[in-house]
DRENRO-589153 format. One record per atom (N, C-alpha, C): x, y, z; residue in three letters. Coordinates in steps of 0.001 Angstrom, whole numbers, padded with zeros to 6 digits, always signed. Example, Ala and Ser with C-alpha at 12.3 -4.5 7.8 and 13.67 -1.06 7.14 Angstrom:
residues 2
+013190-005690+007800ala +012300-004500+007800ala +013200-003300+007800ala +012850-002250+007080ser +013670-001060+007140ser +012900+000030+007870ser 
END
This chain:
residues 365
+093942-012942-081236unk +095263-013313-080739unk +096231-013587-081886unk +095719-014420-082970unk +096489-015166-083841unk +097241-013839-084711unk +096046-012707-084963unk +096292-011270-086125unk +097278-010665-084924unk +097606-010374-083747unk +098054-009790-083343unk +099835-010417-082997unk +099412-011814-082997unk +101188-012423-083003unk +101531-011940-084681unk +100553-011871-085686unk +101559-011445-087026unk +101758-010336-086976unk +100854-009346-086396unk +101375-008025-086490unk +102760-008175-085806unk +102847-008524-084701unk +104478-008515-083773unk +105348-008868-084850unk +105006-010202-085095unk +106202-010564-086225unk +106505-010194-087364unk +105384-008801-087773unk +105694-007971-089053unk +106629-007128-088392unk +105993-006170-087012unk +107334-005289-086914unk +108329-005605-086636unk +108768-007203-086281unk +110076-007289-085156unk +110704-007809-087604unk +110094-008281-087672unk +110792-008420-088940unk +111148-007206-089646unk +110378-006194-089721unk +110439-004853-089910unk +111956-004315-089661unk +112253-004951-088373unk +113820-003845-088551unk +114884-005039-088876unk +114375-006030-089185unk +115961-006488-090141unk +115348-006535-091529unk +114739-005469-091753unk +114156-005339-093594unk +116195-004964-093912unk +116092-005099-095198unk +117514-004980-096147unk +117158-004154-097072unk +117147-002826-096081unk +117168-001629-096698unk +116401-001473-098239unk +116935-000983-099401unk +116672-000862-100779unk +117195-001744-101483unk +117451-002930-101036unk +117710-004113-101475unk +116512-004648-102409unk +116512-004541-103086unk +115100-005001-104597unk +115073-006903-103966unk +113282-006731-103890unk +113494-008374-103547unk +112249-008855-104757unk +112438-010223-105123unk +111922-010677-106267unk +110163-011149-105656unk +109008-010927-106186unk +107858-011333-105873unk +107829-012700-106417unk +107047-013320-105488unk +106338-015004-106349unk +105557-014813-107143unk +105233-015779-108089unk +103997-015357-108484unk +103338-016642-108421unk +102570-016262-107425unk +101855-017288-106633unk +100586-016432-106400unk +099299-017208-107207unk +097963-016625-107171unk +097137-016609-105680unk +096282-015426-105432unk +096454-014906-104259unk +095540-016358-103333unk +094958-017006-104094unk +094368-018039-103189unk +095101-019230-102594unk +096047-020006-103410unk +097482-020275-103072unk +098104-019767-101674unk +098319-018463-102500unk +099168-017796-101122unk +098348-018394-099630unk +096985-017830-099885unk +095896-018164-098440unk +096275-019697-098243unk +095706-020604-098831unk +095602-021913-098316unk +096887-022106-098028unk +098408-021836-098538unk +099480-022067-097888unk +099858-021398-096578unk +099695-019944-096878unk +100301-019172-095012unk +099134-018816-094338unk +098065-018644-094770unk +096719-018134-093977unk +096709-016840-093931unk +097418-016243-094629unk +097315-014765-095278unk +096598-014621-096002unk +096900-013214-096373unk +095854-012755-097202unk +097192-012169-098144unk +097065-012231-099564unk +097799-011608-100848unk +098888-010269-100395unk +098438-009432-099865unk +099116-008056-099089unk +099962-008226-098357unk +099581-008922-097027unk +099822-009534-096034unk +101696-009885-096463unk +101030-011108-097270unk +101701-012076-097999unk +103446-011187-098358unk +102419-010411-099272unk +103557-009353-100167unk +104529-008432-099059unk +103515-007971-098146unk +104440-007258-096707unk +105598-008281-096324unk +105406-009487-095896unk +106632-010775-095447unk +108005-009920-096364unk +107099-010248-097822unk +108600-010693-098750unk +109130-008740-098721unk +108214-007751-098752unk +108971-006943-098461unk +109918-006000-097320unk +109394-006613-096465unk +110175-006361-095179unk +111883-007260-095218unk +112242-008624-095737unk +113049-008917-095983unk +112716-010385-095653unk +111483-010808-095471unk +111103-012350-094399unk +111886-013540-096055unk +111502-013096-097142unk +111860-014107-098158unk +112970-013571-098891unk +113670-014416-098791unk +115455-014006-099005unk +115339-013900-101039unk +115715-012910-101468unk +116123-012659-103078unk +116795-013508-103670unk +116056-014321-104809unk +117228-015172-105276unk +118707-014937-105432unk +119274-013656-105963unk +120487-013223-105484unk +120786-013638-103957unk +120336-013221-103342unk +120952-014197-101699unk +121103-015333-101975unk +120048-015964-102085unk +119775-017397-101537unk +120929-017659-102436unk +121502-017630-104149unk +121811-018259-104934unk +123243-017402-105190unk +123864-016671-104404unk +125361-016252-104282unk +126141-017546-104598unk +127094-017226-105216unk +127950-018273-105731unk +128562-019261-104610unk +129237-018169-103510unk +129362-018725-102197unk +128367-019705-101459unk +127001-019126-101489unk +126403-020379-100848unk +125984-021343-101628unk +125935-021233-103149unk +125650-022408-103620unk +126771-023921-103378unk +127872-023323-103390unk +129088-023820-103483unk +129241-024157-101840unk +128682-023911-100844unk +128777-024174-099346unk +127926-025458-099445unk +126279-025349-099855unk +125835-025670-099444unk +125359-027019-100183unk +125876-027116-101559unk +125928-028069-102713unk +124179-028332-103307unk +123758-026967-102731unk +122596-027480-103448unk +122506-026203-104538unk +121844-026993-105750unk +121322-025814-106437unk +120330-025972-107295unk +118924-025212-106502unk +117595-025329-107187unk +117416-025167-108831unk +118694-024596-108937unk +118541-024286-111256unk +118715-025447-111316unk +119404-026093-111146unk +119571-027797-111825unk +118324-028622-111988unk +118455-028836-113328unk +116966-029590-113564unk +117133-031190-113188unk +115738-031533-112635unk +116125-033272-111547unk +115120-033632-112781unk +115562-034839-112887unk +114744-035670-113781unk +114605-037081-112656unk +113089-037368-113081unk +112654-038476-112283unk +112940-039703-113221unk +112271-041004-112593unk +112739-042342-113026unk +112304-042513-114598unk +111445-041261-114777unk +110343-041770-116681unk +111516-040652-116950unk +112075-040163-116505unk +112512-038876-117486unk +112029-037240-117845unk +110986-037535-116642unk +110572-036234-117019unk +111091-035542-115829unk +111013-033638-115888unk +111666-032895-115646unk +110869-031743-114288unk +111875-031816-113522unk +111017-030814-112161unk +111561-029037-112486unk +110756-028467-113241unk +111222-027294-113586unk +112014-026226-112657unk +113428-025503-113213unk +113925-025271-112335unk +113109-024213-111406unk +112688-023613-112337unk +112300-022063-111755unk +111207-022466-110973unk +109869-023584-110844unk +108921-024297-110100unk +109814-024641-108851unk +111154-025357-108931unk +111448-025787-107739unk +111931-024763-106601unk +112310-023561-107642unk +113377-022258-106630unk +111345-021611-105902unk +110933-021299-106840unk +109340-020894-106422unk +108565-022190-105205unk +109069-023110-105740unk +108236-023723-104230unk +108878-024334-102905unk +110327-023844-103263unk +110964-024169-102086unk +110946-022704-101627unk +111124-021336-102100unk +110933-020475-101294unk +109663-020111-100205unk +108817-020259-101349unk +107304-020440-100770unk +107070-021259-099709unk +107760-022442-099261unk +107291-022975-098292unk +108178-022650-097335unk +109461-022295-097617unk +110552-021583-096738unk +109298-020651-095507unk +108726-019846-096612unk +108023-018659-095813unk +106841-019260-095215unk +105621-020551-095727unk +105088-020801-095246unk +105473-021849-093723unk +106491-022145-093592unk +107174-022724-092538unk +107501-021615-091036unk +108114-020812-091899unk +108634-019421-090696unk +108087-018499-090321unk +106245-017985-091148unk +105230-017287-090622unk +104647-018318-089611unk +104304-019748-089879unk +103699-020649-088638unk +104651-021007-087567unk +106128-020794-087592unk +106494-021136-086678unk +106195-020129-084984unk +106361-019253-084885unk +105984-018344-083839unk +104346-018997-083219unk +103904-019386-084228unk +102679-019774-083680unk +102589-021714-083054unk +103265-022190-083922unk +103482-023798-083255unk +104621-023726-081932unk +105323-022389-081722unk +105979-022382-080662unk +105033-022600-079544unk +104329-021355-080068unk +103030-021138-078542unk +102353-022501-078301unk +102265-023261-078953unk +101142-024043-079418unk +102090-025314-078407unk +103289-026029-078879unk +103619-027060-077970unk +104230-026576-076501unk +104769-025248-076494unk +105244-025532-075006unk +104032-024975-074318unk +103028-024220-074723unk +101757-024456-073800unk +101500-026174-073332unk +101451-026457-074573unk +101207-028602-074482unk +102051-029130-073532unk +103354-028688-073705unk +104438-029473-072831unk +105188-028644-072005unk +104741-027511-070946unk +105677-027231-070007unk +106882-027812-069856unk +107451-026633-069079unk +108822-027359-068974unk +109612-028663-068140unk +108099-028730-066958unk +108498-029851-066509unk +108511-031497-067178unk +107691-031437-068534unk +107720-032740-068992unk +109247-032338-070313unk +109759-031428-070942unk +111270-031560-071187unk +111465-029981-072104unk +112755-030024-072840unk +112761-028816-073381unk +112760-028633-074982unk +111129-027744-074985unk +110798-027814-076239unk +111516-026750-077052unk +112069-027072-078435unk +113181-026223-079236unk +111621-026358-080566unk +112217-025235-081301unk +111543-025919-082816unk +112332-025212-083749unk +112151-025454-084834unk +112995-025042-086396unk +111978-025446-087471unk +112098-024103-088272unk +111693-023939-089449unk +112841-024911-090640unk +112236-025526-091555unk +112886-026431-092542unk +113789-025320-093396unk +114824-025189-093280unk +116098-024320-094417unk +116115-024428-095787unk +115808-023461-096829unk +115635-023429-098209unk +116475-024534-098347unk +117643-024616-098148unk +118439-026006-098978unk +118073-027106-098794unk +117663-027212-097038unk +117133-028447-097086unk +115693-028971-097754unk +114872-028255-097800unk +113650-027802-098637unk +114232-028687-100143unk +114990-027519-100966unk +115264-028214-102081unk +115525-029765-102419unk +116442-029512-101103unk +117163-031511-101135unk +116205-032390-101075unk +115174-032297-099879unk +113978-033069-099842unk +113021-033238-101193unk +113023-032396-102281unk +111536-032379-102923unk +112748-032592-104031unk +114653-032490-104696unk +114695-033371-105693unk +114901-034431-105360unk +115267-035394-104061unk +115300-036728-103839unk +114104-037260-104026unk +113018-036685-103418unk +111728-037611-103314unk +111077-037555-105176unk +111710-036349-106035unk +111234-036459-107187unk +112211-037127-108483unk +113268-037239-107802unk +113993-038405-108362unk +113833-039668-108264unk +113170-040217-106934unk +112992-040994-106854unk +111374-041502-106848unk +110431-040997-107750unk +109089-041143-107534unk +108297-040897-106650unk +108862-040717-105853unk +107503-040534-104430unk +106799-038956-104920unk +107742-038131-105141unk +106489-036709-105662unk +106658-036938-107115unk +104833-036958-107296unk +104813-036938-108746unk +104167-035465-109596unk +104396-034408-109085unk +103570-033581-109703unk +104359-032096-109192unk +104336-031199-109864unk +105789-030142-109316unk +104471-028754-108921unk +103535-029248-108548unk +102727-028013-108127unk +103327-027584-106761unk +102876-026416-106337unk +103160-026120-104762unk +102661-026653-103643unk +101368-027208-103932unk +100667-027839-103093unk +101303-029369-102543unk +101512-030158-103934unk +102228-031263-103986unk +103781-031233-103287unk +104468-030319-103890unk +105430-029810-102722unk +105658-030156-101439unk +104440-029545-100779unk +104017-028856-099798unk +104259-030749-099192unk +102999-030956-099253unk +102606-032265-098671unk +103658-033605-098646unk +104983-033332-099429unk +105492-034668-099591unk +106928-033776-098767unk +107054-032599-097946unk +108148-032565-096880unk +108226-032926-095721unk +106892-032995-094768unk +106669-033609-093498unk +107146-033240-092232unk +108095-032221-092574unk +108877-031854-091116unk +109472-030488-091818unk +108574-029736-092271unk +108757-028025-092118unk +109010-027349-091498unk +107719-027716-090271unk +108321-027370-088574unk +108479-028379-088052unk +109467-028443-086946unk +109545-029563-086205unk +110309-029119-085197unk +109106-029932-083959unk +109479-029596-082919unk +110527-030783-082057unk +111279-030609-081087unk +112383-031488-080287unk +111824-030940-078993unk +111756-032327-078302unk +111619-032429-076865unk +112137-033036-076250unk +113419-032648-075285unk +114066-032925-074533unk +113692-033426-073398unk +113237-034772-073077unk +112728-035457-071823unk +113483-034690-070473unk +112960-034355-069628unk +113483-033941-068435unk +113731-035186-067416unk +113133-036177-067540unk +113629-037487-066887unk +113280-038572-067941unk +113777-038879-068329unk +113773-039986-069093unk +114295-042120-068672unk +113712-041790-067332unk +113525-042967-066431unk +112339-043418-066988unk +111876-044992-066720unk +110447-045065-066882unk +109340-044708-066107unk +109216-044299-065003unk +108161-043127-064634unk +108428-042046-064855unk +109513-041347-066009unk +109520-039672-066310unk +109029-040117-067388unk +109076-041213-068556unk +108369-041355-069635unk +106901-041703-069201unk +106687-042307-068630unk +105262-042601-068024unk +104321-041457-067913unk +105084-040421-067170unk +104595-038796-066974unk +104736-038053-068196unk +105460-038365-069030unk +104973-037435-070281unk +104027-037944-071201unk +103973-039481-070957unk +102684-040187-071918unk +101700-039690-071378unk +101648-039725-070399unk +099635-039053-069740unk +099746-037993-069723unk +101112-036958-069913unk +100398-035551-070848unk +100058-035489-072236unk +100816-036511-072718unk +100713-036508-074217unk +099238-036963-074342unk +098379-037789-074091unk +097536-038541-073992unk +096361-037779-073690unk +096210-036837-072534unk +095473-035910-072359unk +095590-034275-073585unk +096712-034748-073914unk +096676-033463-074872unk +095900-033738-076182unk +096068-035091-076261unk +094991-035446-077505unk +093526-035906-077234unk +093144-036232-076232unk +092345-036455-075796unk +091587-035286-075843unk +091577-034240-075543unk +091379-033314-075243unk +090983-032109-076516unk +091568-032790-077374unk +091547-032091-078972unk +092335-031223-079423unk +093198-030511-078251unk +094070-030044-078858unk +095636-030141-079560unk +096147-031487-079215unk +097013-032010-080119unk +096191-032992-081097unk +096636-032581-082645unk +096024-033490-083643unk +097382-034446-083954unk +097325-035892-083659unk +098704-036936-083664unk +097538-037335-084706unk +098974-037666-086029unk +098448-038049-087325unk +099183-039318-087577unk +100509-039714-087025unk +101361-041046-086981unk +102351-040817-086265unk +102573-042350-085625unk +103690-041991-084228unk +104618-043419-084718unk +105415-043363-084629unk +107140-043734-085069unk +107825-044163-083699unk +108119-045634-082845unk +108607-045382-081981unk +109924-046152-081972unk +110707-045579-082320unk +112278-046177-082614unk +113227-046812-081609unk +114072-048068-081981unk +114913-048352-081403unk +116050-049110-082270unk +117001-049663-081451unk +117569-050499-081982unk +118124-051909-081763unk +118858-052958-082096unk +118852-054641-081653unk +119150-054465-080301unk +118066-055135-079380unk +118873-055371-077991unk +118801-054095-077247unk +117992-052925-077885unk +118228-051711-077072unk +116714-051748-075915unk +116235-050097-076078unk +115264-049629-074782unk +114366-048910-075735unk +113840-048920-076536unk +112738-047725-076916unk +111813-047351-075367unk +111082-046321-075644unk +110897-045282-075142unk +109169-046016-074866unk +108381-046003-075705unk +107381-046510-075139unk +107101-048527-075476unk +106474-048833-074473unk +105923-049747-074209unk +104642-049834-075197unk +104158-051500-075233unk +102635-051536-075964unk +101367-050879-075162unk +101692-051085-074184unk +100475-050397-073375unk +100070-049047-073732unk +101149-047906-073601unk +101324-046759-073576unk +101323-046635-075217unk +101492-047376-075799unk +101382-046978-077474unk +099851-046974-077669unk +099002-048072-077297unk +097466-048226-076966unk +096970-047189-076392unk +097537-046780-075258unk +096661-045076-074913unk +096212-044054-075789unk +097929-044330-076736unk +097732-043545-077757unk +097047-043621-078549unk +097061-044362-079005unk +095773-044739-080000unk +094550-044975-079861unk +094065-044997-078501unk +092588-044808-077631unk +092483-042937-077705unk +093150-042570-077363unk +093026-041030-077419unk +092878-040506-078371unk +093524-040907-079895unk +093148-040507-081033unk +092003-040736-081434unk +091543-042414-081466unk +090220-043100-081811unk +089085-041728-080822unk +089328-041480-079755unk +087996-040690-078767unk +087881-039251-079677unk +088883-038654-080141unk +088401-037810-081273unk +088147-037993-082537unk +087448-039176-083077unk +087206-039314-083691unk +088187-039633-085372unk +089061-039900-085161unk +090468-040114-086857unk +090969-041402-085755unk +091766-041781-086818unk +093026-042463-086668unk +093986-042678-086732unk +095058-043006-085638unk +096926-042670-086135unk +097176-043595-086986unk +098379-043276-087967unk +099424-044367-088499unk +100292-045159-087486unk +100372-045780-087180unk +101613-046719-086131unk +102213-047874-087102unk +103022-048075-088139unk +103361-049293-088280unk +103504-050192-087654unk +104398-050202-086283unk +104784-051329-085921unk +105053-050357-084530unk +105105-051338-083506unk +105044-051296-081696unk +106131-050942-081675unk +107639-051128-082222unk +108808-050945-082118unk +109417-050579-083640unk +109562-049866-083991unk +110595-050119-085166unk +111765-049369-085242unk +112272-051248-085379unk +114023-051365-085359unk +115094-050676-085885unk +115980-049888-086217unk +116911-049066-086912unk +118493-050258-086811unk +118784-051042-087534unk +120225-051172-087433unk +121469-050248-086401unk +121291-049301-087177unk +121941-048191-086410unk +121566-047826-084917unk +120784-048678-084487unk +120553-048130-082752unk +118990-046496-082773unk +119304-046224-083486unk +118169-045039-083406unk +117331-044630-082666unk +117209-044197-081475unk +116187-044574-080447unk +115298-043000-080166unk +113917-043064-080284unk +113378-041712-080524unk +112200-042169-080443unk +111142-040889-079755unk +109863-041129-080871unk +109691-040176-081408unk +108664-040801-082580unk +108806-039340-083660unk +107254-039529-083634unk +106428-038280-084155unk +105383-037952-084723unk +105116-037180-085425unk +103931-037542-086606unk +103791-036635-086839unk +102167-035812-086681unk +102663-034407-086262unk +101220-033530-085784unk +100347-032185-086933unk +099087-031654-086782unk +098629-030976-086996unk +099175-029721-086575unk +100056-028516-086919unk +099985-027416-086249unk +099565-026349-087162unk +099251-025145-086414unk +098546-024143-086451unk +098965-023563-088047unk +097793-023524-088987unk +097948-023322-090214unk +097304-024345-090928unk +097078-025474-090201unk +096863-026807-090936unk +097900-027630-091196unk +099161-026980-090965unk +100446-027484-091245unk +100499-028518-090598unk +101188-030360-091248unk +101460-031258-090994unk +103169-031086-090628unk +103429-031459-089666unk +104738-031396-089141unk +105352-032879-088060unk +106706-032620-087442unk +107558-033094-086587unk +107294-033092-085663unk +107231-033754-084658unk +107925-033826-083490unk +109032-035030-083165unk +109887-034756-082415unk +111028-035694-082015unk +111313-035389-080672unk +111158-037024-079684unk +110843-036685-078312unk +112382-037555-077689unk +113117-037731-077119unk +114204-038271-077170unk +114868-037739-075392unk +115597-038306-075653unk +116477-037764-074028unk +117107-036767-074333unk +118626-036266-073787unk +119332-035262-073782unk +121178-036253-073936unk +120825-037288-073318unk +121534-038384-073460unk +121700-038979-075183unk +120129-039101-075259unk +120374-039778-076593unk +120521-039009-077599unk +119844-038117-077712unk +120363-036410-078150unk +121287-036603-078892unk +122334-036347-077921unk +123739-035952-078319unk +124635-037434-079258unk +123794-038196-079025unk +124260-039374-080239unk +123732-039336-081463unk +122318-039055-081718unk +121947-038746-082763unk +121764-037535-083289unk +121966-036168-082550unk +121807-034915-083054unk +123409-034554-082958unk +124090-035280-082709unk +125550-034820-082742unk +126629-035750-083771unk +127029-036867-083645unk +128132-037281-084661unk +127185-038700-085075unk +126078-039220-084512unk +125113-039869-085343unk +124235-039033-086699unk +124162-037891-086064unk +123483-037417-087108unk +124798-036663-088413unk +125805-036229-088131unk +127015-036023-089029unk +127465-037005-089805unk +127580-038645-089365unk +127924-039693-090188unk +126483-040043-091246unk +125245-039766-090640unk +124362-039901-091451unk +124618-039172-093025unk +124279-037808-092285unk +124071-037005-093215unk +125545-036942-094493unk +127159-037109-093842unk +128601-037771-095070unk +127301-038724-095491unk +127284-039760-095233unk +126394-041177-096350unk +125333-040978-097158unk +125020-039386-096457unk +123635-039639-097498unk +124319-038422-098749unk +125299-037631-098118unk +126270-036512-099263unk +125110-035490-099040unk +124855-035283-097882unk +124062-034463-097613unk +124691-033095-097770unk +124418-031844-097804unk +125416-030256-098070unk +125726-029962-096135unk +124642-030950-095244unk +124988-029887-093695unk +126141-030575-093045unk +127143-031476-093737unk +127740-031723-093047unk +129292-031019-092429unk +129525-030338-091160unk +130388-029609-090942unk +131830-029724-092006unk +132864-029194-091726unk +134152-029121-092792unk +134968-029729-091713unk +134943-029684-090573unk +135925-030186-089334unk +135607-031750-089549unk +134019-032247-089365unk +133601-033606-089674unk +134416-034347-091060unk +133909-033354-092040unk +134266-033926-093098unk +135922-034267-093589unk +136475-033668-093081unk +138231-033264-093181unk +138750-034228-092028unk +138121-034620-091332unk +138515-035743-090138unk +138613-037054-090771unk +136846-037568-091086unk +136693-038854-091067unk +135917-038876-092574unk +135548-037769-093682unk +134810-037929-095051unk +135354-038959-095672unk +136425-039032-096123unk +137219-039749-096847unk +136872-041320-096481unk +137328-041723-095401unk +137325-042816-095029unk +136199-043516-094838unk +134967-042743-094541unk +133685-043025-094473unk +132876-043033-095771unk +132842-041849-096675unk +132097-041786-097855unk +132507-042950-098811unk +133178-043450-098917unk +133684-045045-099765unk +132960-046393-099321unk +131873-046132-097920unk +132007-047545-097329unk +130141-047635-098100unk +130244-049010-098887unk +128717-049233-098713unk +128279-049623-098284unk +126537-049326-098248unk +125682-050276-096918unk +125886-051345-096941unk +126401-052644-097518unk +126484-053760-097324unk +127875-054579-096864unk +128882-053188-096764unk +129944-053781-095973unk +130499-054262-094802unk +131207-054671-094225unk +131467-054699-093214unk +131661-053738-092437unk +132543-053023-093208unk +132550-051655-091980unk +131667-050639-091798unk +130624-050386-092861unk +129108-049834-092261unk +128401-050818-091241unk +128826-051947-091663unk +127650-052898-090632unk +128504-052363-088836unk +129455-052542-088939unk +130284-052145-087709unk +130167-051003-086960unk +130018-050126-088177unk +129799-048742-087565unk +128341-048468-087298unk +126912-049192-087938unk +126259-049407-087093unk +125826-049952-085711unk +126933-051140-085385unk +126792-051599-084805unk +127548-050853-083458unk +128392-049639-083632unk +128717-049053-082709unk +127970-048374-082754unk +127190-047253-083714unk +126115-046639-082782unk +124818-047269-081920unk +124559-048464-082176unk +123430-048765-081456unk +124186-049044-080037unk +125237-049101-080170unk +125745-049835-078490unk +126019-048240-077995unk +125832-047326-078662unk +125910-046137-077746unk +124550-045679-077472unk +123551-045911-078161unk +121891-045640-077759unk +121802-046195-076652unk +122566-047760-076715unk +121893-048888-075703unk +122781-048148-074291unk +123830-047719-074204unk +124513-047060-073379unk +124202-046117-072444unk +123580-044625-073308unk +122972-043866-072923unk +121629-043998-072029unk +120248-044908-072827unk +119362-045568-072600unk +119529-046460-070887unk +120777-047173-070664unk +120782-047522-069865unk +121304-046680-068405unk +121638-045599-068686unk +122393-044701-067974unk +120994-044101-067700unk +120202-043816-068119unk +119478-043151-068187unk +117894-043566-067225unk +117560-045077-067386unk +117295-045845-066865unk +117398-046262-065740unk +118958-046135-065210unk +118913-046772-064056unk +119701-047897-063775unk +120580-048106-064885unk +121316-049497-064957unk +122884-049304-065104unk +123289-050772-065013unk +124796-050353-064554unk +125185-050625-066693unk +126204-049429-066682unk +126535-049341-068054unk +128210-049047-068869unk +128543-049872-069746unk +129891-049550-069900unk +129696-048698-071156unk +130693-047572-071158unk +130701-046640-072334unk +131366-048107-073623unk +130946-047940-074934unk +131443-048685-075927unk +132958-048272-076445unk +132894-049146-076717unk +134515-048838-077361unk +134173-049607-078978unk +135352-049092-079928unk +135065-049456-081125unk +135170-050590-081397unk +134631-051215-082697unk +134363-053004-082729unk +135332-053496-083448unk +135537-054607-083563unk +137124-055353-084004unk +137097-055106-084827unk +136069-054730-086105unk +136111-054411-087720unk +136866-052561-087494unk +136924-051835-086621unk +137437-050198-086962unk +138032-050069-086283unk +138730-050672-085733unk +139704-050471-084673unk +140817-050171-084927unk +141208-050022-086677unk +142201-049253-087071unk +142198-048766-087455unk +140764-048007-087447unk +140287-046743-087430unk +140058-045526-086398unk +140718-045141-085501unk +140713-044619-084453unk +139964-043456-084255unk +140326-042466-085774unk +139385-041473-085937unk +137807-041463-085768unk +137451-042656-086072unk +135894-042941-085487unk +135728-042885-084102unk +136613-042916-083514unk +136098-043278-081749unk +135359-041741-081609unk +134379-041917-080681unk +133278-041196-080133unk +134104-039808-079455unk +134999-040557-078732unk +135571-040266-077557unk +137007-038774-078612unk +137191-039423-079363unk +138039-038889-080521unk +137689-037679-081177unk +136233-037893-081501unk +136096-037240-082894unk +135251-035643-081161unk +135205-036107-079789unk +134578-035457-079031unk +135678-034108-078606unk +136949-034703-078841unk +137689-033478-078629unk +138253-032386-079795unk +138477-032759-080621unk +138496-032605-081962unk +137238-031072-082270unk +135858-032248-081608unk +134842-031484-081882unk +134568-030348-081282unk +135205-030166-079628unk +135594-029363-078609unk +136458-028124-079403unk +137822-028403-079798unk +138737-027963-080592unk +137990-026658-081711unk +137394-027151-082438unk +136703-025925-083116unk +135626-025030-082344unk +135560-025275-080918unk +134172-024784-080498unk +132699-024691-081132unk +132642-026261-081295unk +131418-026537-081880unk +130265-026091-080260unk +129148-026104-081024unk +128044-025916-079951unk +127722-027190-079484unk +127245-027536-077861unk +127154-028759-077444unk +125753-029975-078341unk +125106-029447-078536unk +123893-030011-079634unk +123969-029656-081041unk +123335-030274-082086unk +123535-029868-083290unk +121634-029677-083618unk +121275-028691-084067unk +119405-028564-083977unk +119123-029746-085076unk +118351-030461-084814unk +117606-031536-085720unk +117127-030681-086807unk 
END
């Protein structure tokens, strides 16, 4: 089954090959190659020549470097001073580019078999060379990766693939009904849950209960490992409300999932996740976002008042949604006495605006 989904995805890749377009080989020794895509060396080499791994000329056009503000030549130096080689980082962010987007076709099959459509709607995404890069020089600027092999790479991105599941009821008996699929899916051996994340924020609704976190972790314990869970709830300032995990998929690949409403969604995959990403000077943040509210936002630090505020309006829109969602009587938020002469922040504001360019109604995690 597995040789016959790559054959499909050699020919359907086959006709967007780029013609006589010269594309650059890795040089990545053929056992490498295996333990990363589950290919074989040939195999491997077919991807990059059909067009599956983009030519550093693509990837590194002046235009998208300059779009996207990242650029893998720049050498990152960590906290001792030493150096993440450029040409190591362009080589192992491509490499996992491809080891991400040969397994994805296959972790597709893999969760919405798990989660039909009646428990919500499963999306997934392969991790984007830039974002790739961004992840492995932050974490090597900042110590957490200490070693610039591919392997090491590999292991310190966490959400290569990652899947989103859109609760189809997200009441507490529609969450109830997706825990005892989730529960039986591990039980069962075929979901491997390696750590589960269950987010909220002050005064809000997370998603599971202690009970239902205990299933979980009875279902893991019956196959024998054990999950990570820090904590029964953990809190986000910002309202954040999700669960996250992370799973085994097909390849061996350690990955995402993010299980959330459609409600809460659109707060954090839409202008929660845009104000994130201005603060963190992330490259995905739209030009409509940024030309609205960048300015006024990129100046504020975490310890001010008006970040504390503007957290404090997104959690009252989690808690909003959450309660709408629930079953309860709920007032939409309005902005807090600290931004209120800030208007451009309103939700409600930045929603038509956002209409105005014909943005798409979700933004993909």
């Amino acid at each position: 089954m597995k040789s016959k989904i790559k054959l499909a995805l050699l020919a359907t890749l086959s006709m967007f090959a780029l013609g006589s377009q010269a594309k650059e080989e890795l040089t990545l020794a053929p056992a490498t190659i295996n333990q990363l895509t589950g290919l074989t060396a040939n195999d491997f080499l077919g991807y990059q020549q059909c067009g599956f791994i983009e030519a550093k000329a693509d990837i590194l056009s002046k235009e998208a470097v300059e779009k996207s503000g990242t650029n893998p030549w720049a050498e990152i130096a960590n906290k001792e001073g030493q150096l993440f080689p450029s040409s190591a980082m362009f080589d192992n962010a491509t490499a996992l580019r491809v080891v991400y987007t040969t397994n994805l076709p296959n972790a597709a099959l893999q969760m919405k078999e798990l989660f039909p459509e009646e428990y919500g709607l499963v999306s997934l995404r392969a991790k984007g060379f830039p974002s790739i890069v961004d992840k492995l020089s932050r974490k090597w600027a900042d110590g957490r990766l200490k070693d610039t092999s591919i392997l090491a790479s590999s292991k310190s991105i966490g959400d290569g693939i990652a899947t989103r599941i859109l609760l189809q009821d997200a009441t507490q008996s529609g969450v109830e009904k997706f825990v005892k699929r989730l529960v039986q899916n591990i039980a069962s051996g075929e979901l491997v849950a390696l750590e589960l994340e269950n987010y909220s924020g002050p005064g809000g609704y997370p998603y599971l209960n202690d009970e239902q976190i205990d299933r979980i972790k009875a279902a893991v314990q019956s196959q024998g490992y054990e999950i990570k869970i820090a904590e029964q709830v953990k809190e986000r300032p910002n309202g954040y409300t999700a669960i996250h995990m992370h799973v085994l998929y097909p390849g061996n690949l350690v990955g995402e999932v993010q299980i959330k409403s459609e409600g809460v969604s659109s707060v954090s995959s839409g202008f929660g996740h845009m104000f994130y990403d201005l603060m963190m000077e992330k490259q995905a943040v739209p030009d409509w976002f940024n030309a609205e509210v960048g300015d006024l936002v990129r100046g504020w630090s975490e310890g001010s008042a008006e970040y504390a505020a503007l957290e404090e309006y997104f959690n009252a829109h989690y808690i909003y949604q959450r309660r709408l969602e629930i079953g309860m009587k709920a007032q939409r938020p309005s902005l807090p006495l600290a931004l209120q002469k800030h208007s451009k922040l309103d939700f409600d504001h930045l929603a038509s605006v956002y209409a105005e360019h014909n943005c798409p109604a979700h933004v993909n995690p």
